[in-house]
N, C-alpha and C positions, 0 to 999 in steps of 0.2 A: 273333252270331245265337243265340238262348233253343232251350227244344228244344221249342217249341212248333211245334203242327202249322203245316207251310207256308201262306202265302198270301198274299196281297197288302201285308201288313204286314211282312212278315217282313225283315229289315234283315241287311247283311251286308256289309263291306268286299271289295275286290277279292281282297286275302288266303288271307281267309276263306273265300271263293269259290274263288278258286282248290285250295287245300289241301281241301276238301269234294271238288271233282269228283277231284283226285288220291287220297286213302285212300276214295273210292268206287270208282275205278279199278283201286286196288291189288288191293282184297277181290273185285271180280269176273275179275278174272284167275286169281287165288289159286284160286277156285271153279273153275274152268274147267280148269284148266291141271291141278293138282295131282292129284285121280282117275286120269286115264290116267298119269300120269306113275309114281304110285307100284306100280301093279298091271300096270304092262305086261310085266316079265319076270318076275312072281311067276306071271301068268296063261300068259306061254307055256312056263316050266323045268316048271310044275307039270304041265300035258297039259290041261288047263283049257281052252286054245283051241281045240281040237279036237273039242270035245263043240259041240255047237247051243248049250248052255246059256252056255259059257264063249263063245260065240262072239258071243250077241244080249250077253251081257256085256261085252264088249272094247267093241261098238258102243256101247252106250251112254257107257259112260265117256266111249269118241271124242266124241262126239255134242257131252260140256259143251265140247270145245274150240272146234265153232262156234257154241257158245251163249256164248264170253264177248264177245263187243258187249252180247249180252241182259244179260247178267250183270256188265256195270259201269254199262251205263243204269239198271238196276234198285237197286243199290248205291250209285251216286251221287245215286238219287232219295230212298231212304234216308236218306241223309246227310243232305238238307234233310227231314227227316222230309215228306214228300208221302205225299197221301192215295193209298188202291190203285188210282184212275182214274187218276192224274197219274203214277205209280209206274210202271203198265203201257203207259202211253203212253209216256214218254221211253223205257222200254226195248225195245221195237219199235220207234221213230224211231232208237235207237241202231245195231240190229241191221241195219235196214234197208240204212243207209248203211255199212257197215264192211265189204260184200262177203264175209263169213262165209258168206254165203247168197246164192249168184247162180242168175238164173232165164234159162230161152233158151224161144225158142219153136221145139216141134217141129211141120213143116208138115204138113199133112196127107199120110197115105202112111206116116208115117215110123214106124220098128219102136220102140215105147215099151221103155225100157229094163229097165223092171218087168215089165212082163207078155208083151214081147217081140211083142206085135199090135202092127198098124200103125193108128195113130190115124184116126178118121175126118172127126175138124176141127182147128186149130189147136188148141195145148195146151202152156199155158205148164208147165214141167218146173223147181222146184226143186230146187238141187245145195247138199249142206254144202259147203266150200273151205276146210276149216283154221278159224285162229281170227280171220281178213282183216286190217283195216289197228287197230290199237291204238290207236294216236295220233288218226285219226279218230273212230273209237270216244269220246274223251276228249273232243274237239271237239264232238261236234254230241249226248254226253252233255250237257255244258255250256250248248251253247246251246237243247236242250230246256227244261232248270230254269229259262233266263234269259227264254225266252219263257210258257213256263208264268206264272212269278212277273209278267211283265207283262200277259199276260193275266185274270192275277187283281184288280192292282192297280186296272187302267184298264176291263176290262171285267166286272169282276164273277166271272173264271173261268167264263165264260158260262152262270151261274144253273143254271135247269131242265135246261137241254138241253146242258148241259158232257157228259153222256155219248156227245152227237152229235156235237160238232163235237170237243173234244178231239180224240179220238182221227182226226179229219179233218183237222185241222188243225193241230195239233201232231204228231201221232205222222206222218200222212203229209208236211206239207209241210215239217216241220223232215227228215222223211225225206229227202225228196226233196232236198232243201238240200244235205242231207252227201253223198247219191250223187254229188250233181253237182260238191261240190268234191273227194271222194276220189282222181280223178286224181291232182289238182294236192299235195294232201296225201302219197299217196303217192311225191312226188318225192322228198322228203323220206328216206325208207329209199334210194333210188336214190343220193344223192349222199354220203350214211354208204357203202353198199358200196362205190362207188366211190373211197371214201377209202381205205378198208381194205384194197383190192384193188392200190393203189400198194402195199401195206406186202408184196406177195406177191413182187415183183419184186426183193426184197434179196435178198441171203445169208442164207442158213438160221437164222443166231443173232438179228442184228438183224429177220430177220422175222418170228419167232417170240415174242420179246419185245414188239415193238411192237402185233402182231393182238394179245397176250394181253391188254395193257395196252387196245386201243381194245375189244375183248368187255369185261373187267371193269368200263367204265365203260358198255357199253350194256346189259349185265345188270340194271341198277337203272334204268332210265330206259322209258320206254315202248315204244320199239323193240324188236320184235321180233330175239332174236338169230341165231333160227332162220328168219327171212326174209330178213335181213342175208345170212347163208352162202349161204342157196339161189340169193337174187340173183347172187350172183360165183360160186358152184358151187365154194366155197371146200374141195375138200378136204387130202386129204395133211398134209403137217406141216402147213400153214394152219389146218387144221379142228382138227389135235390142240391147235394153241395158243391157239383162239378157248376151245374148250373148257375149258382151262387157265385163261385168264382169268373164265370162269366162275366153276371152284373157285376161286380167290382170291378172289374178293370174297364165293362163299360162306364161306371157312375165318375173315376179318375179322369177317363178319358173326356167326357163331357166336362166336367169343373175346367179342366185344361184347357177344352177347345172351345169353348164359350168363350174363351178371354184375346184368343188371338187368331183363329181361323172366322173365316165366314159363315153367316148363319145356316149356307147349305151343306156344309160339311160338318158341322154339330149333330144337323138333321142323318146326317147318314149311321154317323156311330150310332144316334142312339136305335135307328131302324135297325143296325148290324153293321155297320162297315168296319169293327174293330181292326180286322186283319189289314185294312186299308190306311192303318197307321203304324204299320211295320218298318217303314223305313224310318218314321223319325224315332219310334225306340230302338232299331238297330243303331241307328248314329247314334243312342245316346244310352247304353244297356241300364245305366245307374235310374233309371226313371220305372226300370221293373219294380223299386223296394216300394213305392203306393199300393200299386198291384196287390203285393203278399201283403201288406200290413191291411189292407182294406178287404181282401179275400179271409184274412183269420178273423178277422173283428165279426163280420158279415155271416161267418160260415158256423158260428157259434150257436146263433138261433136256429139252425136247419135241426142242430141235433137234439136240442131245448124241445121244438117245436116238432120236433120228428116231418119234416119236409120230406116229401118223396115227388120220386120220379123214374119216368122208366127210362132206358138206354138208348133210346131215339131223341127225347129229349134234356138228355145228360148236359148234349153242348150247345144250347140255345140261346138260355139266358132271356135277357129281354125281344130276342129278335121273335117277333110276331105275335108276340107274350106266350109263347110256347110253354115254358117250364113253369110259370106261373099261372097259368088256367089248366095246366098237365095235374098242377098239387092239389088244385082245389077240385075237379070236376071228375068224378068217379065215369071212368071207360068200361065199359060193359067189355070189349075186347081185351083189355089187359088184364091177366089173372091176378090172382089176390097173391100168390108167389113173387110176384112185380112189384106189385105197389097195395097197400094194407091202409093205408091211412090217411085222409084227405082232412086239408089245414078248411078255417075259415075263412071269406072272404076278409074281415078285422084283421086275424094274423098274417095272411096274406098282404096287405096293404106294410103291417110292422115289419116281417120280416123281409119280403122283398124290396119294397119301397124305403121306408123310414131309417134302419138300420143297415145299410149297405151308403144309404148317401152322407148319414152323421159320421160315418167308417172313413166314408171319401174324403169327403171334409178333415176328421182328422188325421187322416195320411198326408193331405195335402199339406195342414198346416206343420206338422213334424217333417216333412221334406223338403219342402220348398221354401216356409219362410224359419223354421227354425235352423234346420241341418243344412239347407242353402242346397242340396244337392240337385236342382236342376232350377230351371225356370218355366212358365205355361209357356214362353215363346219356342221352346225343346218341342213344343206338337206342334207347333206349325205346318201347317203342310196344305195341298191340295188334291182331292180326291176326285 
């Protein structure tokens, strides 16, 4: 496909198509995700949160996280360069359907949340809910552009009046499409946790190796890691070695992308942008075995050192040093049911730090330069 404006001409293999809607999906996660991720303990050590200022500030940040449905609809429309009518329609049919954004009706009577009066008619009430389902997100991203692009081909992009019905009939009823298979979509994350959740019922070593190894591999993949956890309520050593598998595939990622991307796309993996190099492990799936061999190496010490963490921060990893200041700093809010045991800053330092990048190193060096099976120029990419 040329980088001409989209439209009914516009040609594209399944490929092609595919890898469009996935580095659209990458960049709008990346968007969404990354803001709160980076400023969350810079805004609460500093006192920041406690001012109104710091405070409408935290919200917003929160806010891109359930704006990424909006924010990979809009970047995978992108991708197929689409015009700003077709642009803003996929990414409200995107948003729509990803449950980002669920709405309930309050009855009449009932104390509105806002303003704390009792409504005087039915009154539909929008709720943000996190960042919803991803993988749908990526679905019925997809099949916006693909009806878009047929309605262009077959009816003209419906001429004068595409400002009416578009956004009627693509942004709602592709809408409406993805709400109604989101269920069924959502099983999906249900039968990952519940895979992961046998891996909970070992002995502490192989359980800990195994979660780290199945997190490093859902960290680059559209799954949410942080839905994964919460579904199984994954904490304790569970959560410290989900997160562990996180830093490994970020510490690979970085060895990799230090050698052939630019220094601002090193900088993003290692704030978070794992997911934001999904496309070049999709084009290249043999580059996942660093991953597993530097998540078992890695996920050894959690069990040694008994690493904990709770279910919220299961899928973090190094993004905003979450899991690593979760292990060591006793929450007066989390029960001792959750989490029982907090590391030192010294083991802290060995096992997050020191042994996760010796792990990387020698993943790297048994994949790359002995077994040949990929090259650093395989992460190339721009985020």
């Amino acid at each position: 496909m040329s980088d001409a404006t989209f439209n009914g001409d516009s040609r594209f293999t399944v490929k092609e198509f595919f890898f469009k809607v996935l580095s659209g999906s990458a960049q709008g996660i990346l968007i969404g995700v990354l803001p709160s991720a980076v400023m969350k303990y810079i805004i609460h050590f500093s006192g920041l949160g406690n001012t109104a200022l710091g405070a409408n500030f935290t919200a917003i940040l929160t806010l891109f996280t359930s704006m990424i449905p909006f924010l990979i609809g809009m970047a995978v429309a992108m991708q197929f360069h689409m015009k700003s009518l077709d642009t803003g329609v996929v990414a409200i049919a995107t948003m729509a359907a990803s449950n980002s954004i669920q709405w309930v009706m309050l009855a009449k009577g009932t104390l509105h949340p806002m303003t704390s009066q009792a409504v005087k008619v039915p009154t539909r009430l929008f709720v943000a809910n996190g960042a919803g389902d991803v993988i749908n997100a990526m679905i019925v991203a997809g099949l916006a552009v693909l009806v878009t692009w047929l309605i262009a081909r077959y009816l003209d992009g419906f001429g004068s009046i595409a400002i009416i019905l578009s956004p009627i009939l693509v942004g709602g009823g592709v809408g409406l499409v993805g709400k109604t298979i989101a269920p069924y979509v959502g099983h999906l994350t249900t039968w990952i946790g519940d895979g992961v959740e046998l891996f909970t019922k070992l002995a502490p070593i192989p359980m800990a190796v195994l979660i780290a190894m199945a997190f490093a591999i859902i960290i680059i993949t559209p799954v949410s890691t942080v839905g994964i956890a919460l579904a199984i309520s994954l904490h304790g050593i569970g959560s410290g070695a989900a997160a562990m598998g996180v830093v490994a595939t970020t510490v690979v990622l970085l060895i990799n992308s230090w050698q052939v991307n630019k220094r601002g796309t090193t900088l993003a993996i290692a704030l978070g942008a794992m997911k934001g190099m999904m496309p070049s492990v999709f084009a290249k799936p043999i580059t996942i075995v660093p991953f597993l061999i530097t998540a078992a190496l890695s996920g050894i010490p959690v069990a040694l050192f008994n690493i904990q963490g709770t279910p919220t921060t299961a899928g973090f990893g190094y993004i905003g040093l979450v899991s690593p200041i979760q292990s060591m700093i006793k929450d007066p809010a989390v029960p001792l049911g959750v989490m029982n045991h907090f590391i030192t800053p010294v083991v802290a330092v060995i096992a997050w730090l020191v042994v996760p990048v010796i792990a990387g190193f020698i993943a790297q060096w048994i994949c790359c330069k002995w077994l040949k099976l990929y090259q650093p120029s395989d992460f190339k990419q721009e985020l």
